[in-house]
MARNURO-251848 format. One line per field, with one value per residue: residue number from 0; x, y, z of N, C-alpha, C, O in turn. Coordinates in Angstrom, 1 decimal. Layout:
N
pos <- (NUM  ...) $
n.c1 <- (X  ...) $
n.c2 <- (Y  ...) $
n.c3 <- (Z  ...) $
ca.c1 <- (X  ...) $
ca.c2 <- (Y  ...) $
ca.c3 <- (Z  ...) $
c.c1 <- (X  ...) $
c.c2 <- (Y  ...) $
c.c3 <- (Z  ...) $
o.c1 <- (X  ...) $
o.c2 <- (Y  ...) $
o.c3 <- (Z  ...) $
! end
This chain:
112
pos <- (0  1  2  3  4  5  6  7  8  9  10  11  12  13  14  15  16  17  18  19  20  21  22  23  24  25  26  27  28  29  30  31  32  33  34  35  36  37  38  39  40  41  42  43  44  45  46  47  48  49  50  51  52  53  54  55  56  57  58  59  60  61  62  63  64  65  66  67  68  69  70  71  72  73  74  75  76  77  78  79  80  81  82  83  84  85  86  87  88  89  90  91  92  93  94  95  96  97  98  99  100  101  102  103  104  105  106  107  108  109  110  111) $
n.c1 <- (-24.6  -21.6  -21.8  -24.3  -24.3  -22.2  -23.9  -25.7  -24.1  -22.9  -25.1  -26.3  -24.3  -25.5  -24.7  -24.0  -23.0  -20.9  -20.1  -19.1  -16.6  -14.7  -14.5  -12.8  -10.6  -10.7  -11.8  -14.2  -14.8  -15.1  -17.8  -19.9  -19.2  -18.9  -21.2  -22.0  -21.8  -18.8  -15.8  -13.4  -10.6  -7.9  -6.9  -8.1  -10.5  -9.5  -9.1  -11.6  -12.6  -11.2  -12.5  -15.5  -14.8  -15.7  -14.7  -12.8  -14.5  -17.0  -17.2  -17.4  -18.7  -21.8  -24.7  -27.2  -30.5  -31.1  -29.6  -27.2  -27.0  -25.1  -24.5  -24.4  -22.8  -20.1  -19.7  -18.7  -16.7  -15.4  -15.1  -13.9  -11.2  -9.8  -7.6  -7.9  -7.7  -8.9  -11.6  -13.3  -13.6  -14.6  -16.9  -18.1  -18.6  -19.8  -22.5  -23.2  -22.9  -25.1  -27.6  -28.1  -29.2  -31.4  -32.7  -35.6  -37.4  -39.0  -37.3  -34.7  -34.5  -33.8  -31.1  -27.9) $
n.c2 <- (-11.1  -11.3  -10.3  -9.3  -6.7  -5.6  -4.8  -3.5  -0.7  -0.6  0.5  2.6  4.1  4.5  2.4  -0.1  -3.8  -4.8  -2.5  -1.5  -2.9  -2.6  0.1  0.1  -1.5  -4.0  -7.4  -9.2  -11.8  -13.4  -12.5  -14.6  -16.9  -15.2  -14.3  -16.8  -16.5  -16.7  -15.1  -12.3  -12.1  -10.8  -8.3  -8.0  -7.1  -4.8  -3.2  -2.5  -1.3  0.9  2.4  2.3  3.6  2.5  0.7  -2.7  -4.4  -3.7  -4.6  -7.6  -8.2  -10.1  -9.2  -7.5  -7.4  -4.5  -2.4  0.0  3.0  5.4  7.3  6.8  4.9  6.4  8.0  5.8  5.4  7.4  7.6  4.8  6.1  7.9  8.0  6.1  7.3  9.8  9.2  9.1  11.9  12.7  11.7  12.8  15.7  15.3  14.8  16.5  18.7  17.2  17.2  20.0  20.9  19.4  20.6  21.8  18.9  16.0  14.2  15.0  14.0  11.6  9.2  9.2) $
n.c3 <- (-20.2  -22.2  -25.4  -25.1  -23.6  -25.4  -27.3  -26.1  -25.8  -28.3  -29.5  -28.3  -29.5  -31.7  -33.4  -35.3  -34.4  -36.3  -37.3  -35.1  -34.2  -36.8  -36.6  -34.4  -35.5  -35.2  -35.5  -37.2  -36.9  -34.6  -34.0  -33.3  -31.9  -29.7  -29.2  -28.7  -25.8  -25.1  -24.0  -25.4  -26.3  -23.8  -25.0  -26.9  -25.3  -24.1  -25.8  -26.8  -24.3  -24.2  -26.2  -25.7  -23.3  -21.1  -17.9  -18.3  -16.5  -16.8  -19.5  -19.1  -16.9  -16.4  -17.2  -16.1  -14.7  -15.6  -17.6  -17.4  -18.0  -20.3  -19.6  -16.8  -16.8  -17.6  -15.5  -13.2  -14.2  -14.6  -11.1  -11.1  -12.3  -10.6  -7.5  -5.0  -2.6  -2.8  -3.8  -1.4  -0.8  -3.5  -3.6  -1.8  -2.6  -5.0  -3.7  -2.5  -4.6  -6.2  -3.6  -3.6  -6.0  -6.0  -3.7  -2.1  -2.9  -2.7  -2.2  -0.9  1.5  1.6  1.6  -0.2) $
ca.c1 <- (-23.6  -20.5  -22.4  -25.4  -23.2  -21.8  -24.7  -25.7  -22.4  -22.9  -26.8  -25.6  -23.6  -25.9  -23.6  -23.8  -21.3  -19.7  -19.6  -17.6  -15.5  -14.7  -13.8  -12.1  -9.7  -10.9  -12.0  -15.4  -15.0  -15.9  -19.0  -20.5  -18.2  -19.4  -22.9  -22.4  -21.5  -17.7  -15.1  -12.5  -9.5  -7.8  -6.2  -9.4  -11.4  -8.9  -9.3  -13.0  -13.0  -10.8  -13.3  -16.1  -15.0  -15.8  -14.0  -13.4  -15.4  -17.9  -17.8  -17.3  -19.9  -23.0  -25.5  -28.3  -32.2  -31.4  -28.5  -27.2  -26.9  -24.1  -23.8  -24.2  -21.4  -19.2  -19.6  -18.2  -15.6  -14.2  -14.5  -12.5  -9.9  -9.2  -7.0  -8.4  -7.6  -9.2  -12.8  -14.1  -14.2  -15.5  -18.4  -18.3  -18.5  -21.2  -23.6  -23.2  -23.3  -26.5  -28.5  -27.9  -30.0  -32.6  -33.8  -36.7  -37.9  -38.7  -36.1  -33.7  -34.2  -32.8  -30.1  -27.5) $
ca.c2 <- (-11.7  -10.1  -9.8  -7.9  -5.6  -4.8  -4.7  -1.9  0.3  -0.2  0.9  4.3  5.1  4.3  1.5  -1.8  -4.2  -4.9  -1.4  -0.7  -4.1  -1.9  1.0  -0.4  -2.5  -5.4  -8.4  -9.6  -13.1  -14.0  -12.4  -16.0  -17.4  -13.7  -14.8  -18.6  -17.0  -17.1  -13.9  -12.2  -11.8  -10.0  -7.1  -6.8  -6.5  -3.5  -2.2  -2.4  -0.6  2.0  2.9  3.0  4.6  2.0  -0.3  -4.0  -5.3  -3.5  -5.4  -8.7  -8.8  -10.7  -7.9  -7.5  -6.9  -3.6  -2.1  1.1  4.0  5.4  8.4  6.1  4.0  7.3  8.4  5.0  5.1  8.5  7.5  4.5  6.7  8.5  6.9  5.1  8.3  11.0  8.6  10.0  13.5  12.8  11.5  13.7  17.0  14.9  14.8  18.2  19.3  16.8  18.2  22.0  21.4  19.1  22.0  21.1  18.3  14.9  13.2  15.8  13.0  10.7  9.2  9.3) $
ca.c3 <- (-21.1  -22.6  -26.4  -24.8  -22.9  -26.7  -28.5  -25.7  -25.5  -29.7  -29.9  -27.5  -30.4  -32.7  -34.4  -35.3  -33.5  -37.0  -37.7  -34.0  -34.4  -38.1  -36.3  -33.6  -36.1  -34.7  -36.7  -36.8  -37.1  -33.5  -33.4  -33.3  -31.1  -28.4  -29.4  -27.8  -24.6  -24.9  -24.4  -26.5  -25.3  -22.9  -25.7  -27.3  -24.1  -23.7  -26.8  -26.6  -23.5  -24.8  -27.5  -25.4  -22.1  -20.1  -17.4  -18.9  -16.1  -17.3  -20.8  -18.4  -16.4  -16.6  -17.7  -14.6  -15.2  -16.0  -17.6  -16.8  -19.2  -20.8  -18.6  -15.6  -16.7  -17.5  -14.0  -12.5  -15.1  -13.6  -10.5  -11.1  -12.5  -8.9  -6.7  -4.0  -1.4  -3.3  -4.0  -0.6  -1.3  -4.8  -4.0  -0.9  -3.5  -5.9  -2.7  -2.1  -5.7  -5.8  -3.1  -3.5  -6.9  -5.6  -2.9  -1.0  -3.5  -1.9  -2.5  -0.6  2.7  0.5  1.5  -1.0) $
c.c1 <- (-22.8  -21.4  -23.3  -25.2  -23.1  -22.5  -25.4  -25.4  -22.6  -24.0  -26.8  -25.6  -24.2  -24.9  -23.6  -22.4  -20.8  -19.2  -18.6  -16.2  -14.8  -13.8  -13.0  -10.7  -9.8  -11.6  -13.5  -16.1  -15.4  -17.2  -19.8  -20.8  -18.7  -21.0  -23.1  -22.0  -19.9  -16.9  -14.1  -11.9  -8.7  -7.1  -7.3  -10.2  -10.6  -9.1  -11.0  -13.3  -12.3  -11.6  -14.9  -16.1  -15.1  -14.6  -14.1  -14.4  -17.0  -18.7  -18.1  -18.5  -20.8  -23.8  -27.0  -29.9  -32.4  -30.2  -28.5  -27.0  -25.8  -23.5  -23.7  -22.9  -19.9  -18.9  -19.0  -16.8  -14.5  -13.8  -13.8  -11.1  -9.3  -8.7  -7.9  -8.9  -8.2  -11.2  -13.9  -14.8  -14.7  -16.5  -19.2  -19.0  -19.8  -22.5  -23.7  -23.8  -25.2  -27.6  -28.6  -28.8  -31.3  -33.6  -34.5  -37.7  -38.2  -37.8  -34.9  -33.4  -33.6  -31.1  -29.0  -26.3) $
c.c2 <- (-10.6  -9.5  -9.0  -6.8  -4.8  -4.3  -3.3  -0.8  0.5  0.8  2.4  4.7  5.4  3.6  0.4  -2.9  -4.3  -3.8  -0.9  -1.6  -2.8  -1.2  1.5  -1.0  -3.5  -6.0  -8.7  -11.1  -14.3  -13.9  -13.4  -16.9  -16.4  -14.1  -16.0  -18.1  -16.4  -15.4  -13.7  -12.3  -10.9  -8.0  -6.8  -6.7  -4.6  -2.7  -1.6  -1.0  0.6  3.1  3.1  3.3  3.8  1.3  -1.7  -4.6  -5.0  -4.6  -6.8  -9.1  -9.4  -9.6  -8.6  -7.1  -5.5  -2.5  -0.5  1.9  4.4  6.2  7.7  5.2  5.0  7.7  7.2  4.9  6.2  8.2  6.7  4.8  7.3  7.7  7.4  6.4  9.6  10.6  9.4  11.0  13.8  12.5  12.1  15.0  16.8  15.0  15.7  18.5  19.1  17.4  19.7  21.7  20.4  20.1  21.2  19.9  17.2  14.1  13.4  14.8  12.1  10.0  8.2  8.4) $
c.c3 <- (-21.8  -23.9  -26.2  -24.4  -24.7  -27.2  -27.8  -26.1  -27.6  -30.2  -29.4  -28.5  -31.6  -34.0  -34.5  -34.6  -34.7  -37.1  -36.4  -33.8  -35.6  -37.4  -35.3  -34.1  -35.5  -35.8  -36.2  -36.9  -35.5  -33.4  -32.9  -32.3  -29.6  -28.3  -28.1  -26.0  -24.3  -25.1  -24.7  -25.4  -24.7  -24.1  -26.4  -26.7  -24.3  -24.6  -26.9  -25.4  -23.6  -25.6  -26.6  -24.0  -20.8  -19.1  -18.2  -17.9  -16.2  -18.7  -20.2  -17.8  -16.7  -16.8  -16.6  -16.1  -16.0  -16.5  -17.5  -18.2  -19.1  -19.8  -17.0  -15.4  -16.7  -16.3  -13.1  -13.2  -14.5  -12.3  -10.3  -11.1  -11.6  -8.4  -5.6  -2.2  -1.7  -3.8  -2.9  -1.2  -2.4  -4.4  -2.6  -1.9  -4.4  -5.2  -2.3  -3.4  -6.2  -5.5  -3.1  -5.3  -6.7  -4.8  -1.7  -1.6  -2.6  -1.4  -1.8  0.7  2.1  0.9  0.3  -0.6) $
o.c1 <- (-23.2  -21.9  -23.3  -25.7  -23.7  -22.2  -25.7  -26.2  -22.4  -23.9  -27.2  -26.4  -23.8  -24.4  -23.0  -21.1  -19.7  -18.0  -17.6  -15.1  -14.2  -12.6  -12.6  -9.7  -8.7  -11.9  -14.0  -17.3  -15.9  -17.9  -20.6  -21.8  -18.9  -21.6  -23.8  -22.0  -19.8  -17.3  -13.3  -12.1  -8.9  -7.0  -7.6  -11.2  -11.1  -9.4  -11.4  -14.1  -12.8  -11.4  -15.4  -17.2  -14.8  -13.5  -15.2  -15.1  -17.9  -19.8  -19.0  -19.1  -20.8  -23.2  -27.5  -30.1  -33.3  -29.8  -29.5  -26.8  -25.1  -22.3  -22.9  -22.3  -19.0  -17.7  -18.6  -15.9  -13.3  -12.6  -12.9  -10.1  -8.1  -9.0  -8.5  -9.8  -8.0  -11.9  -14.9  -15.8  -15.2  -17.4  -20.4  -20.3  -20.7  -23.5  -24.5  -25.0  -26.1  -28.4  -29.4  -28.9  -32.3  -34.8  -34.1  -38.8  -37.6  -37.7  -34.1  -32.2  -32.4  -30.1  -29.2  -25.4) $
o.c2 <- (-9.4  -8.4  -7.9  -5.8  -3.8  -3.3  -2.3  -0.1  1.6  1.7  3.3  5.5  6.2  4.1  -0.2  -2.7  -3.8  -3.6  -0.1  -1.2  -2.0  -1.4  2.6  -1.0  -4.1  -5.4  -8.4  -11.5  -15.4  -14.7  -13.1  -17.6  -16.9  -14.2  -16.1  -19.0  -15.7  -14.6  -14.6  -12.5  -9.8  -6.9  -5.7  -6.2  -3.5  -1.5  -0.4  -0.1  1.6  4.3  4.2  3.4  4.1  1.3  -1.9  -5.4  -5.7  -5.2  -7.3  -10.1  -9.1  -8.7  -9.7  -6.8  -5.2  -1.7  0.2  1.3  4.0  6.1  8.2  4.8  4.8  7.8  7.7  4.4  6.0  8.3  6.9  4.4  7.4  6.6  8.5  6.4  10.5  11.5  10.1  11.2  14.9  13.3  12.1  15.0  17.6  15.3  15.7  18.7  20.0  18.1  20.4  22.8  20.6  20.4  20.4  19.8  17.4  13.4  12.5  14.7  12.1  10.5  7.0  8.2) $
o.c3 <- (-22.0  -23.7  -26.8  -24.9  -25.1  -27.7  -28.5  -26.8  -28.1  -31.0  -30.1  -28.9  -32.4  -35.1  -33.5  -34.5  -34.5  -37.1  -36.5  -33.5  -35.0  -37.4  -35.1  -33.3  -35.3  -36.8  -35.1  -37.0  -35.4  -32.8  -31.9  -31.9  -28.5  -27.3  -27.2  -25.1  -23.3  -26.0  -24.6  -24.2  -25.1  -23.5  -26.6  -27.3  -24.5  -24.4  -27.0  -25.6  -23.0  -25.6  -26.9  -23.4  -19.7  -19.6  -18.7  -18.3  -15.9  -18.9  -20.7  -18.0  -17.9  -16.2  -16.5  -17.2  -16.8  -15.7  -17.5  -19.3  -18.2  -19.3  -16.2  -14.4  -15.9  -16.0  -12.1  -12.6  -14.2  -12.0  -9.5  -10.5  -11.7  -8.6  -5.3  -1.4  -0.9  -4.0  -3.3  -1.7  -2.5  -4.8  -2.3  -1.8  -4.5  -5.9  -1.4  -3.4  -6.5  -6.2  -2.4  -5.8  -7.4  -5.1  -0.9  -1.1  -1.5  -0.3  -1.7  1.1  2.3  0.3  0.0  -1.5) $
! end
C-alpha cells in the first residue's frame, strides 16, 4: 500500500511522514485518508517522488513481501532515466562492472 511505501522512503531518511509532508510543503491533512488505503493526487505523487528520488510507480505500487532498499530503488530510478536505446548497454557495463569484482566467488556462475 501507498502509506507503507511512505512510511519506508520516510524511515531511510530518518523522518517522520509529517516531518517529510513539512518539508516537502505538502499538507498533512490526508494522512488518514493515505492510512485507509486511498491515494494523493497526481501533483503530490510528483512532488513526493521528486523529494525522494524515486519513480511515482514506485510510491503506487502495492508494496510486496519485501521492499527494496533505498539504493535498490536509486538504481532503477537511473535506469529509468536512460532512454529506452541506451538501457542495454547499461546494464551491459553493470554486469561487467559486477563480475570483475566478484572474481572467482560462487556466485560468479550466476546468472545476472
Amino acid at each position: 500500500m501507498f502509506y507503507e511505501t511512505l512510511q519506508a522512503l520516510c524511515a531511510e531518511r530518518k523522518l517522520s511522514v509529517s516531518a517529510a509532508l513539512k518539508i516537502m510543503g505538502l499538507s498533512t491533512g490526508n494522512l488518514g485518508y493515505w492510512r485507509r488505503g486511498h491515494l494523493p493526487s497526481g501533483d503530490v505523487l510528483r512532488t513526493m517522488s521528486r523529494f525522494f528520488g524515486v519513480p511515482v510507480d514506485t510510491l503506487t505500487k502495492s508494496a510486496s513481501s519485501e521492499m527494496l532498499t533505498h539504493e535498490q530503488v536509486r538504481l532503477l530510478h537511473l535506469y529509468d532515466l536512460l532512454p529506452a536505446e541506451e538501457r542495454a548497454q547499461a546494464l551491459l557495463w553493470f554486469e561487467q562492472f559486477v563480475r570483475a569484482r566478484i572474481g572467482d566467488s560462487p556466485y560468479e556462475q550466476t546468472q545476472i
